[in-house]
Structure formats: structure tokens, C-alpha cells
N, CA, C and O atoms as CSV, one atom per row, in Angstrom:
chain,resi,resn,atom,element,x,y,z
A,1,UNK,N,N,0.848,-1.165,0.000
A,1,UNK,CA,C,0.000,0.000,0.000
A,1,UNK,C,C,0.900,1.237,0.000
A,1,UNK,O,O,1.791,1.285,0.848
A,2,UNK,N,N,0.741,2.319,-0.936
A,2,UNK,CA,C,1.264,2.959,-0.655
A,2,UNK,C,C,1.191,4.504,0.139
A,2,UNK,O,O,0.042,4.691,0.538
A,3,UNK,N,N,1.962,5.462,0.415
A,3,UNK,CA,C,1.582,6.166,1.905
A,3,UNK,C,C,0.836,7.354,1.364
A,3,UNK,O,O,0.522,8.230,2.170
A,4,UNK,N,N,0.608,7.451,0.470
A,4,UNK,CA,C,-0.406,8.689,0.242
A,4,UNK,C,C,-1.902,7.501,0.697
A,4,UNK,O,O,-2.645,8.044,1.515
A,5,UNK,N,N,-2.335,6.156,0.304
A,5,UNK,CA,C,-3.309,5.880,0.824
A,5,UNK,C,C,-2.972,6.093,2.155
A,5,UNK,O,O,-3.772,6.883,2.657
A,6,UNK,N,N,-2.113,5.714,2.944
A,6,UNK,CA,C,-2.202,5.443,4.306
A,6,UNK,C,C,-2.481,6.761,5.011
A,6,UNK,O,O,-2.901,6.800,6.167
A,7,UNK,N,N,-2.294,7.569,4.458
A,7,UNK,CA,C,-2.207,8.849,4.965
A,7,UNK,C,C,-4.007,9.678,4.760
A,7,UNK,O,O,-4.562,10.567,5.404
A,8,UNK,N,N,-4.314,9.095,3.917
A,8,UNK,CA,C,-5.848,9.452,3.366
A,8,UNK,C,C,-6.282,8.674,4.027
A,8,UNK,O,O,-7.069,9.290,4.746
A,9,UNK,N,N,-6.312,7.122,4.428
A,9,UNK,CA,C,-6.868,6.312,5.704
A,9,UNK,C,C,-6.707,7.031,7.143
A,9,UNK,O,O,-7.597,6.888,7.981
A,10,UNK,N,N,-5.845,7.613,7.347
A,10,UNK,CA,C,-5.280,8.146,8.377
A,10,UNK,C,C,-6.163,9.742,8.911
A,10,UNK,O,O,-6.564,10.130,10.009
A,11,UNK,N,N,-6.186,10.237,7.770
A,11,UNK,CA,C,-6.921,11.838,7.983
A,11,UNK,C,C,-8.504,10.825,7.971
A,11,UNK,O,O,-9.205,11.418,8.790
A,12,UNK,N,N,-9.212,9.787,7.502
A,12,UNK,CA,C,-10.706,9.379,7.700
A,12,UNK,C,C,-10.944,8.919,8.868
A,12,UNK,O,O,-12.073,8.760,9.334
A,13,UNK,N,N,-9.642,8.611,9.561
A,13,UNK,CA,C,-9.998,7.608,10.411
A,13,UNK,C,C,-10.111,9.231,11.933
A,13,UNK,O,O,-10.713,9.227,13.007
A,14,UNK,N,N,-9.304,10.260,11.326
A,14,UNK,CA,C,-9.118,11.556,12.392
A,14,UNK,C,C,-10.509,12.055,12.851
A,14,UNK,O,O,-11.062,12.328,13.916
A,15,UNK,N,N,-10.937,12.036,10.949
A,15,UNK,CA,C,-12.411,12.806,11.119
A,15,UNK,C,C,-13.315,12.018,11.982
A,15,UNK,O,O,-14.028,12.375,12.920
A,16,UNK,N,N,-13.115,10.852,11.440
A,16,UNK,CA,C,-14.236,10.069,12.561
A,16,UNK,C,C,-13.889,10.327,13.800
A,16,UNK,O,O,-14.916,10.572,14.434
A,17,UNK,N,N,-12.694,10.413,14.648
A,17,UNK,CA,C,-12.879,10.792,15.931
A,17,UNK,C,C,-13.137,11.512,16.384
A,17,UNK,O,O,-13.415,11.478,17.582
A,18,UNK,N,N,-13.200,12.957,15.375
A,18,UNK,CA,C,-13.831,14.399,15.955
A,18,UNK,C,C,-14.811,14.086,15.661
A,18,UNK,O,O,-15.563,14.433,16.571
A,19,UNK,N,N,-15.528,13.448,14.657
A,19,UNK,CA,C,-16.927,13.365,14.956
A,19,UNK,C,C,-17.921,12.557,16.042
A,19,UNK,O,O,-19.094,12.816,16.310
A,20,UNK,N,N,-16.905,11.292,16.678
A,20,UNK,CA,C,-17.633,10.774,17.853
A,20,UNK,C,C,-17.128,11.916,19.031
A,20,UNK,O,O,-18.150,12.343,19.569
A,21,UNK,N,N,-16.047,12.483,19.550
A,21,UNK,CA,C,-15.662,13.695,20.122
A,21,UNK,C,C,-17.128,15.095,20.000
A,21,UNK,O,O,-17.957,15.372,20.867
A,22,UNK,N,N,-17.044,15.399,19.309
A,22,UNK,CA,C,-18.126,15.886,18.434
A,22,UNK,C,C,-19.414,15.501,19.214
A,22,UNK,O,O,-20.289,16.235,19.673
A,23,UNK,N,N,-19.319,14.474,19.230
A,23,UNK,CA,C,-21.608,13.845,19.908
A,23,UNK,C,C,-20.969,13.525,21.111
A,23,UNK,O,O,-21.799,14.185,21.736
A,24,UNK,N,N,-20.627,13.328,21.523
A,24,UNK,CA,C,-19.879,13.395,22.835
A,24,UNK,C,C,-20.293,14.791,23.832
A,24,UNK,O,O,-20.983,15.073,24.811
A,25,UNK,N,N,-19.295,15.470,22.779
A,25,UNK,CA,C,-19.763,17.504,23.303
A,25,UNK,C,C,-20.922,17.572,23.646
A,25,UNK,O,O,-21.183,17.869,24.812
A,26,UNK,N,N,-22.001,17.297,22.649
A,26,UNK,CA,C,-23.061,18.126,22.189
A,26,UNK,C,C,-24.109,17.375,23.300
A,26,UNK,O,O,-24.850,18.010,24.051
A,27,UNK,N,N,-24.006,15.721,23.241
A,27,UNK,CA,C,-24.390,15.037,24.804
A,27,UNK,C,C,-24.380,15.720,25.925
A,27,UNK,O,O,-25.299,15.857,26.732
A,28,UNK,N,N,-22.970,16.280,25.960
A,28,UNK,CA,C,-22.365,16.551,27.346
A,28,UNK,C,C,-22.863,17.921,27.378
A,28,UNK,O,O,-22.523,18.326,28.490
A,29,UNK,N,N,-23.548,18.964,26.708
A,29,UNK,CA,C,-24.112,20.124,26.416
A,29,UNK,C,C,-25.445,19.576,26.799
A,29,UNK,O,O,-25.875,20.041,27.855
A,30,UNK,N,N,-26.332,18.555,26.101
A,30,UNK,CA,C,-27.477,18.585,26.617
A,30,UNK,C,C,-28.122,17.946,28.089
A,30,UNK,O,O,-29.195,17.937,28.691
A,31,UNK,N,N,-26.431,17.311,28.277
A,31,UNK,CA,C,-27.331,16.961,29.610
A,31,UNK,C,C,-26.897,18.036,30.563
A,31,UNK,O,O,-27.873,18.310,31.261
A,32,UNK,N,N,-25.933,18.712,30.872
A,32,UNK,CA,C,-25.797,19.687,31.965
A,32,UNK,C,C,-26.002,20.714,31.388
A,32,UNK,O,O,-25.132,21.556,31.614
A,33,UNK,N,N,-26.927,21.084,30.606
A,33,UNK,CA,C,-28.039,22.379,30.741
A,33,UNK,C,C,-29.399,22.016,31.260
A,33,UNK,O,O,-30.188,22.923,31.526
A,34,UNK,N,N,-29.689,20.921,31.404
A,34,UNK,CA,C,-31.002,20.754,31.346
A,34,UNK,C,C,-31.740,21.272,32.704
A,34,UNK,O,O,-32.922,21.604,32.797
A,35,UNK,N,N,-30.796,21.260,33.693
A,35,UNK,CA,C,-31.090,22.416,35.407
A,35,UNK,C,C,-31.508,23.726,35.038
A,35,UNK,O,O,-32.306,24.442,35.644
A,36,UNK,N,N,-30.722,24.034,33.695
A,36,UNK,CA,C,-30.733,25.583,33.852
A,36,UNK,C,C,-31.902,26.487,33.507
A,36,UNK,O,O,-32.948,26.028,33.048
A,37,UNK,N,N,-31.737,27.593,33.703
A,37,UNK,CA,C,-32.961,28.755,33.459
A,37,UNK,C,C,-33.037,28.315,32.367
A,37,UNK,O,O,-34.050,27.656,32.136
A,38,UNK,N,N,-31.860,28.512,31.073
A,38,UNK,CA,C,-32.432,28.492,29.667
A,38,UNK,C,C,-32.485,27.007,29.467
A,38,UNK,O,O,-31.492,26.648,28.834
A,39,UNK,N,N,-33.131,26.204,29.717
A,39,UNK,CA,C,-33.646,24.909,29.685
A,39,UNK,C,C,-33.998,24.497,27.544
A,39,UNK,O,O,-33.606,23.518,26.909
A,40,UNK,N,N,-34.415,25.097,27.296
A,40,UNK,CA,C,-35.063,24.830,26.011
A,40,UNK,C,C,-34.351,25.210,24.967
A,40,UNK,O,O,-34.499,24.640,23.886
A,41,UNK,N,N,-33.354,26.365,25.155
A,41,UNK,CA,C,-32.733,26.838,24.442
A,41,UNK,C,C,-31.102,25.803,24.075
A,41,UNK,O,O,-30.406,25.692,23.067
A,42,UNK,N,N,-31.030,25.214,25.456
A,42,UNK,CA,C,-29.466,24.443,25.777
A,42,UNK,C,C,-30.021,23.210,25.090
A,42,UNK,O,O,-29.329,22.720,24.197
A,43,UNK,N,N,-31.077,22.699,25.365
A,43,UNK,CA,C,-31.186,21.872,24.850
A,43,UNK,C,C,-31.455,21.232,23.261
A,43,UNK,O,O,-31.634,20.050,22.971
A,44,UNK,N,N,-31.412,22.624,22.186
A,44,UNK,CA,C,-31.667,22.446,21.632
A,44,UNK,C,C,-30.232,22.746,20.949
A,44,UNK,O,O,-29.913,21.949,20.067
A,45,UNK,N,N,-29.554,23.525,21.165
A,45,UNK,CA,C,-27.795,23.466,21.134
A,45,UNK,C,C,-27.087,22.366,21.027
A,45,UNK,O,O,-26.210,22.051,20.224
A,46,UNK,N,N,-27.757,21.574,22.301
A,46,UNK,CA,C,-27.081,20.367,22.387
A,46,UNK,C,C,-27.211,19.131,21.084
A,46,UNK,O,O,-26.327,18.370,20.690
A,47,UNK,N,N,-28.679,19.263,20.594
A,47,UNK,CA,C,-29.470,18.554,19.710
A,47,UNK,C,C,-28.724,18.853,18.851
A,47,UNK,O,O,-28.157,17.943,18.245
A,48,UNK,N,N,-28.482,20.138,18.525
A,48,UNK,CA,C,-28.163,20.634,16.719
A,48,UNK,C,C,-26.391,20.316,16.666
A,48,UNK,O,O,-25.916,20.198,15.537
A,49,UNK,N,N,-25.486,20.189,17.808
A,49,UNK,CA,C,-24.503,19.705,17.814
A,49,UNK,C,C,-24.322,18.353,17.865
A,49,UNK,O,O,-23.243,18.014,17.379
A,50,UNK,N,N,-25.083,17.346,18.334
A,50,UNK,CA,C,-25.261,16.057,17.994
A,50,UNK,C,C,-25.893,15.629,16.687
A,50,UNK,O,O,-25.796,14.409,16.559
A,51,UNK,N,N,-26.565,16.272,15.577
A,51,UNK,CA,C,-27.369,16.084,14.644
A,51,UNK,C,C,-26.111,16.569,13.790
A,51,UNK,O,O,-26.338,16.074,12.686
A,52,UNK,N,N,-24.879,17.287,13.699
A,52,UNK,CA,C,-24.006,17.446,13.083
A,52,UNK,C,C,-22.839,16.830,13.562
A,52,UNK,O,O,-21.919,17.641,13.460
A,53,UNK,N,N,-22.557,16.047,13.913
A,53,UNK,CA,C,-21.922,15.027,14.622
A,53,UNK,C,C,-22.457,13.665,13.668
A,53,UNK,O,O,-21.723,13.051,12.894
A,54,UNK,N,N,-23.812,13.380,13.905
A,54,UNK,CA,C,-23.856,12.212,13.032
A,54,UNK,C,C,-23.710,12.441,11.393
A,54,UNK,O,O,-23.209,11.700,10.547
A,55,UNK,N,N,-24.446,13.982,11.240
A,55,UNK,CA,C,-23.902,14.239,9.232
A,55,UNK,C,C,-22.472,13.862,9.357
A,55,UNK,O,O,-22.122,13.129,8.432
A,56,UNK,N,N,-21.567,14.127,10.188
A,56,UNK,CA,C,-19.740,14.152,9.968
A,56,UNK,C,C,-19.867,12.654,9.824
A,56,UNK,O,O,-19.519,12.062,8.803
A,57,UNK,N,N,-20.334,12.119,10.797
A,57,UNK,CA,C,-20.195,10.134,10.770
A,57,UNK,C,C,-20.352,9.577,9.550
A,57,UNK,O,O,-19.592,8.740,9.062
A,58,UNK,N,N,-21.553,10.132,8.928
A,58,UNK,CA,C,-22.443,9.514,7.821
A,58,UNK,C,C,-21.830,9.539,6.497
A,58,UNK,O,O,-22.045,8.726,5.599
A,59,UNK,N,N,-20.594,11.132,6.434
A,59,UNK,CA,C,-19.893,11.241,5.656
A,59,UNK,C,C,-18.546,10.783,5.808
A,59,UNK,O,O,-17.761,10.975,4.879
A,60,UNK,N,N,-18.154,10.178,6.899
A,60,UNK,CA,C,-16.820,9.446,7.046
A,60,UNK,C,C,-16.994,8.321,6.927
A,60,UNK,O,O,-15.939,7.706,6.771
A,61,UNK,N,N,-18.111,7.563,6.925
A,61,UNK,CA,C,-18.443,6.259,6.162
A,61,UNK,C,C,-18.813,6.244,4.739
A,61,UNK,O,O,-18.511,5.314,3.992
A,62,UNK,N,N,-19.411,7.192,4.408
A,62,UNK,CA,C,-18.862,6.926,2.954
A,62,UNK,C,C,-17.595,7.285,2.200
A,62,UNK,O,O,-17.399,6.727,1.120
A,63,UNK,N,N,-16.630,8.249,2.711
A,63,UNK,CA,C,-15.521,8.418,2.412
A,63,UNK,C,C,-14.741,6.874,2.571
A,63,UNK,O,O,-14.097,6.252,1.726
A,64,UNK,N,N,-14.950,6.646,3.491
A,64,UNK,CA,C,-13.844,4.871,3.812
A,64,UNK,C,C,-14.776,4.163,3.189
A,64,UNK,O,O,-14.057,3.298,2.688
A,65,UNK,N,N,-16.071,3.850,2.791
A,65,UNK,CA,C,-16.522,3.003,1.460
A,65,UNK,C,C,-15.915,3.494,0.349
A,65,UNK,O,O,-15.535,2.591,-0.395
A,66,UNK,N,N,-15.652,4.743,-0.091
A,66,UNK,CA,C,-15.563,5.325,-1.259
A,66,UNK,C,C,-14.048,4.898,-1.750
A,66,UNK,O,O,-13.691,4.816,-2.925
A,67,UNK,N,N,-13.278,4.656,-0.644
A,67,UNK,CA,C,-11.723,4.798,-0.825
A,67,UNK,C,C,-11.701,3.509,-1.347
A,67,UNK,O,O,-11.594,3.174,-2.527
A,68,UNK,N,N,-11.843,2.625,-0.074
A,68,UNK,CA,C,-12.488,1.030,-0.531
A,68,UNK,C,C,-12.400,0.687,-1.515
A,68,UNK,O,O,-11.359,0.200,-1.957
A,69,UNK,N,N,-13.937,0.890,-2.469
A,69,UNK,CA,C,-13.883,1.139,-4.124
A,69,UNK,C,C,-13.577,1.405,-4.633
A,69,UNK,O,O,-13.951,1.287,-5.800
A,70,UNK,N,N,-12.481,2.096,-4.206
A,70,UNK,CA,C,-11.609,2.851,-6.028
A,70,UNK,C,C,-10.190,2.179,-5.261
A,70,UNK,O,O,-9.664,1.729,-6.279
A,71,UNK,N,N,-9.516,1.924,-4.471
A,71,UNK,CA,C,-8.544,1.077,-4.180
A,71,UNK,C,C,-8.285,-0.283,-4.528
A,71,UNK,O,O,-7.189,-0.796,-4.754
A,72,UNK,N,N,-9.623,-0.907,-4.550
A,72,UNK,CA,C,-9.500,-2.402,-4.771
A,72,UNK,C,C,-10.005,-2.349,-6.289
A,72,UNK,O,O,-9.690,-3.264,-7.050
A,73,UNK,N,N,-10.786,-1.280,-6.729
A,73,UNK,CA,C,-11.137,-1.549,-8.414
A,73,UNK,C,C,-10.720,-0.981,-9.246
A,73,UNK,O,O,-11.038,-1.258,-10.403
């Protein structure tokens, strides 16, 4: 294999961890607002940072399918 793939495996495999990092945050946003005065507002912060967390996932699985397919064909 050579290291420009490994290195393009390497930056997919990054993104995916900021993106579980990523829903992680946005978790950790919706559950310790949920005490607070702005109750509805945090929680919906938290939502829209977890809902872009899974678009990042959704697109780092098809990037590592995509590589996949044009590597082996």
C-alpha cells in the first residue's frame, strides 16, 4: 500500500474521531443544561450539535466506502 493511501486512511480515520468527540460535546451540552434557566434553548444546542456530529459520521463512512472502491477496483 502505498503512503499517500495510508495517509488518506489516516486523515478518515481523524475525522471520525472528531466526529464521535463531536456527539460526545453536544451530549455533554445537553445533559448539563437541562437544570438551567435556559432549559429549552441548551437543549436544543445540544441537539443541533449532535445532529451534526452524526452528518460528519455519515460522511466518514462513505468516504472509507468510497476509498475502498476505487482502491480495490
Amino acid at each position: 500500500m502505498s503512503l499517500h493511501i495510508i495517509i488518506v486512511y489516516g486523515l478518515v480515520g481523524a475525522f471520525g474521531a472528531i466526529a464521535i468527540m463531536v456527539g460526545l460535546w453536544g451530549f455533554n451540552v445537553y445533559i448539563t443544561r437541562l437544570g438551567t434557566e435556559r432549559r429549552v434553548e441548551s437543549r436544543d444546542e445540544g441537539l443541533e450539535i449532535m445532529q451534526w456530529a452524526v452528518v460528519i459520521m455519515v460522511v466518514v463512512v462513505l468516504l472509507a466506502g468510497l476509498l475502498r472502491y476505487l482502491i480495490q477496483g
